[in-house]
Structures are given as C-alpha cells and as structure tokens.
N, C-alpha and C positions, 0 to 999 in steps of 0.2 A: 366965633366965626361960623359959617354957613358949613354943617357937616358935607354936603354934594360938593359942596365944591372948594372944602380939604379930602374928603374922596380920590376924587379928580385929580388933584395936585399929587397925591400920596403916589396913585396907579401913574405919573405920568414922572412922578422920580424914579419911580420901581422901576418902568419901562424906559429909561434914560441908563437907569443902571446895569438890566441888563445889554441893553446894547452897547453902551462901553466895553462890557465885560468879554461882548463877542469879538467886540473888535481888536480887543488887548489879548483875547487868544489868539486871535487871527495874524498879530503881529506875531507874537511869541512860535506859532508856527513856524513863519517863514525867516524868524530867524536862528530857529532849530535848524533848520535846512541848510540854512548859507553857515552857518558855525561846524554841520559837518562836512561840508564842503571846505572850510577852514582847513579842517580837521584832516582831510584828505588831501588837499593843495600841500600842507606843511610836513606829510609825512612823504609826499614825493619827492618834496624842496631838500629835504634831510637825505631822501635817494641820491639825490642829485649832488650836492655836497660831499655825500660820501664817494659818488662816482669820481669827484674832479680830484678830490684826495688818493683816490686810488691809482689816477689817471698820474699825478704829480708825482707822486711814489716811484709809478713804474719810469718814469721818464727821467727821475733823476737816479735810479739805478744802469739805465741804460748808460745814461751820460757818464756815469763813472767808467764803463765800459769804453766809448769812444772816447775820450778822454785821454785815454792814453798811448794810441797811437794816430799818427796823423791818417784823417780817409785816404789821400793819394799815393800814400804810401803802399797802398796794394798793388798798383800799377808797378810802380819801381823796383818792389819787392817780386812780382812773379816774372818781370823782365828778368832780374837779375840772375833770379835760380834758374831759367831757361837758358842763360847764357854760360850761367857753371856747368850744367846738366850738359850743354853740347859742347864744351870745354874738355868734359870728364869723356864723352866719346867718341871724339878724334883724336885724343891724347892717349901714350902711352906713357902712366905715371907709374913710378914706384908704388907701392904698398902704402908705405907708410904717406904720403903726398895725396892717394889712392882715399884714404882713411880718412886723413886731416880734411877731406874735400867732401867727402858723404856728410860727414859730420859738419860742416858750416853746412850744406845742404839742406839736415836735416833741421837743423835750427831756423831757418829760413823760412822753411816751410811748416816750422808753427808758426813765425813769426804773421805769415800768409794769411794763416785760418785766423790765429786772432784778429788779424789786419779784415779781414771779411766779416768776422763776427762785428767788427767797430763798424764796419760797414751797413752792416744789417740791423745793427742797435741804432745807426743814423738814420735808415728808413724808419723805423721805425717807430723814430722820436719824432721824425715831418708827421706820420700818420698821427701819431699820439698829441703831437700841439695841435692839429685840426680836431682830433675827438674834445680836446681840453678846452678849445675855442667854443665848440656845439656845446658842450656838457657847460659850460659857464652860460651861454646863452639859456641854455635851457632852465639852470637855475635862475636867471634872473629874471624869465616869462614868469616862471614859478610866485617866485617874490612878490613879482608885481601884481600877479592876478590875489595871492593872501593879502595884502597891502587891501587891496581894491575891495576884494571880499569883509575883512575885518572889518573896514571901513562901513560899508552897507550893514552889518551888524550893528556898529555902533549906532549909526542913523536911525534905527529901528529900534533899537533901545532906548533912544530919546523921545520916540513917540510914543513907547511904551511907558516909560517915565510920564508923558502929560497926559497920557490913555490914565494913568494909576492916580495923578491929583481930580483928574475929572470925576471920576469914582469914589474918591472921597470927599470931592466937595458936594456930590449929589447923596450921601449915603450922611453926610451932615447934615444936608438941608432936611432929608426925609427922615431923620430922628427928630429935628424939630417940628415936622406937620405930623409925625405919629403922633408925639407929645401934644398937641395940639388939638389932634382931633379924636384921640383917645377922651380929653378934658370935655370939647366940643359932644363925644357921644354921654359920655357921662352924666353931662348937663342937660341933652336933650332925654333920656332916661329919666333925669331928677325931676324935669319939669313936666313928661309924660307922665310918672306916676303920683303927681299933685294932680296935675288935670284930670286922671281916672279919680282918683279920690274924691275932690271934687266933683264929679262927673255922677261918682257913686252915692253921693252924701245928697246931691241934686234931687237922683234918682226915686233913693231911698224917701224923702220928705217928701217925695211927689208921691209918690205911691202911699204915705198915709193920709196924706191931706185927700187924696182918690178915694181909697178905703172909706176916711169918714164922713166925706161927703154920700159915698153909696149906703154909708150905714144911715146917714139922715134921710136917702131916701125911701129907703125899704121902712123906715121908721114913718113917715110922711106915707104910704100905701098903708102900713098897717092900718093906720088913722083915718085911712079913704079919703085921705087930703088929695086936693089938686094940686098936680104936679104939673114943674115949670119946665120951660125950654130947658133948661139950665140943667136941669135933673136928669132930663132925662139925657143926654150927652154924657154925666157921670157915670149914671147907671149904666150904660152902654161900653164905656172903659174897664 
C-alpha cells in the first residue's frame, strides 16, 4: 500500500483515539461529581432516617406516658380537689376526718401533675407527628433526588462503556496500519536501497567508460590525431 497515505490513516486513528479518550475523561469527570453528590444525598438520607427513628422513639415513649391517664381527666381531677379544698375550709372536722381529707387531697394532686404531664406528652406528640410527617417528607425528597442522581451515573457509564469499545476498535484497526505500514516503509527502504545500488553500479560504469574514453583521447593528442566532436565533450567531463 501507498506509505502517505497509511501515514494519514495511522495520524487520523491516533487522533480518533485521542479524542475518544477526551471525551471518556470527560464523562468519567462528570460522573465523579454526580457519584459525590450521591455520596452526599445518601448520607443526608441516612440523617434523615435516623431523625424519623428518633422522632418515633420519642413519641412512643411519650405515648406510654399519656396512656395512662385519660387527657380530660385534668379537668375533673382539679374540679374535684377545689371542691374538697373548700370543703375542708368551711368545715369544722375532726382531726382524724381533718387527716383522712389532706391525704385524698394529696393524692389528687399527683394524680393532677401526672394528669398534666399526659397532658403535655399529648402536645407534644401533635408537635412530634407534624416534625415525623416533615422529617419522612424530607426523607423521601432525599431518596428521590439519590434515585434520580444514581440514575444519571449510570447513563454516563453506559457512554462510557461505548466511549471504551470505540477506543478499542480504533487502537485495533491502528495496530493493523502500524503492521502495515511498518511492512509498507520497510519495502519502500528495500527498494530504495536496490535503486541506489543500482544507481551506484550505473554511476560507477559510467564513470569508467568516461575515464577511458578520456584516456583515448589524451592518447589521440599525444599522437596529434584529429580530434572529434565526440572527444572533445569526453575530454570536457
């Protein structure tokens, strides 16, 4: 084959190859970038997870607390002891009646504070199923955007996948025009250095048939012979 133009071919896989190669960094960049984005989205996701477990936790420990008394029983319950309470001080009671009466009182009035505490564990479980409702929403943006993101990874890997057969079916074809025109310069070498050979061997036979054409004519002077056109064009060489 024509050595210029396996040349040509050779520089025009080269320069195929490298631009594949740009552009297969080029992907591999950008999806370094989206993978730590990944990377970031999933450890939020895992925040967010641990939030709603935390979030779960505390609300069914509340729940244990409310639980066990009724909420409206706070009402009935601080009625009640306001009503023993002025009971107790418009009454003249015995001691002992006196005693028996502070003491359901006092009992009351824990009964009260935990009735409040249940109270306060139910606000607080309304706040807590609102933060659980956001903190699950917010995990599932989460999710969604890693979904979304892994996805575009993968995309990006499948162009890199045909970025990397392109690369090798051009890094095949340009082993076989290396092969080629390695042979091609070889042969054009092999048949250069018969041509100079030739060329040389030409050269050489000219140059004594020159020689002894001049020597016949210096021989023909000697002689005071008349010299021909012909002579003297050798002699002149």
């Amino acid at each position: 084959m024509d050595v210029i133009k396996l040349r040509r071919e050779n520089a025009k896989i080269r320069t195929e190859i490298v631009n594949n190669i740009n552009i297969f960094n080029k992907f591999k960049r950008e999806r370094d970038k989206i993978n730590e984005e990944v990377k970031l989205l999933k450890s939020k996701r895992q925040e967010a997870v641990n939030n709603i477990r935390a979030i779960i936790k505390e609300i069914n420990q509340l729940s244990s607390v409310k639980n066990k008394i009724n909420r409206e029983d706070v009402r009935d319950l601080q009625n009640l002891i306001n009503k023993k309470e002025w009971f107790f001080q418009i009454n003249v009671l015995s001691i002992k009646k006196e005693e028996a009466l502070m003491k359901e009182i006092k009992e009351l009035r824990k009964k009260l504070d935990f009735a409040k505490e249940s109270n306060k564990a139910f606000s607080s479980i309304k706040k807590l199923v609102k933060d659980l409702e956001a903190a699950r929403m917010n995990h599932n943006k989460l999710h969604e955007s890693v979904i979304k993101k892994a996805d575009e990874s993968n995309e990006i890997s499948k162009k890199m996948s045909l970025v990397q057969k392109e690369i090798k079916k051009f890094k095949k074809e340009g082993s076989s025009v290396s092969k080629l025109l390695k042979d091609a310069e070889s042969e054009r070498k092999r048949l250069e250095s018969i041509a100079k050979r030739k060329s040389d061997s030409f050269k050489n036979k000219e140059r004594i048939i020159i020689q002894k054409r001049q020597e016949e004519v210096l021989e023909k002077l000697k002689q005071k012979k008349k010299l021909t056109t012909d002579d003297l064009v050798f002699f002149q060489k």
